[in-house]
C-alpha positions, 0 to 999 in steps of 0.5 A: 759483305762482298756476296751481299753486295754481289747480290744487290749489285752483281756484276763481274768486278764486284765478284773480282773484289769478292774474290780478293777479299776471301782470299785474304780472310781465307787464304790465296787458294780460295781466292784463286778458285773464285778468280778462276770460275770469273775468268772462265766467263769471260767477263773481264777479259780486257780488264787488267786487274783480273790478271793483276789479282791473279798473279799476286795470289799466284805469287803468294802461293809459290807459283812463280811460272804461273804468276809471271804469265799472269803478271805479263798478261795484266801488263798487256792490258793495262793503260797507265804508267803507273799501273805499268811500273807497279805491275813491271816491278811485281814481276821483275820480283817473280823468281824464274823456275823455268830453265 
């Protein structure tokens, strides 16, 4: 249903949704494949939720370096307290593999 809405109304945070909707019909590595090619437009740059779906399918995929440095970035850019706290509590859940 996302493609067709892309198509009909395409811009970048309806593929953001696209992109976390496949990647729960068909797995987080799908899903982070679309969130990537997104990222490398640029198009969501400033927008907080990019990094925010990034990291948890990161995290869902055992990336755990990864997913924290995308859990920060979200942190940077997101402006409300509650998105703050919820996005602080994800990562303090991050297990660190780095020494």
């Amino acid at each position: 249903m996302y493609g067709e809405l892309a198509r009909l109304v395409p811009s970048p945070v309806v593929e953001l949704n696209r992109a976390v909707a496949v990647s729960m019909a068909d797995g987080p590595d799908v899903g982070l494949a679309l969130l990537d090619s997104l990222t490398a437009t640029g198009a969501l740059a400033a927008y907080h939720l990019l990094p925010a779906a990034r990291a948890d399918l990161l995290r869902r995929l055992g990336r755990w370096d990864e997913a924290a440095v995308s859990y920060r970035e979200a942190l940077a850019l997101c402006a409300t307290d509650a998105e703050r706290r919820f996005l602080t509590r994800r990562l303090a859940q991050v297990p660190s593999t780095s020494q």
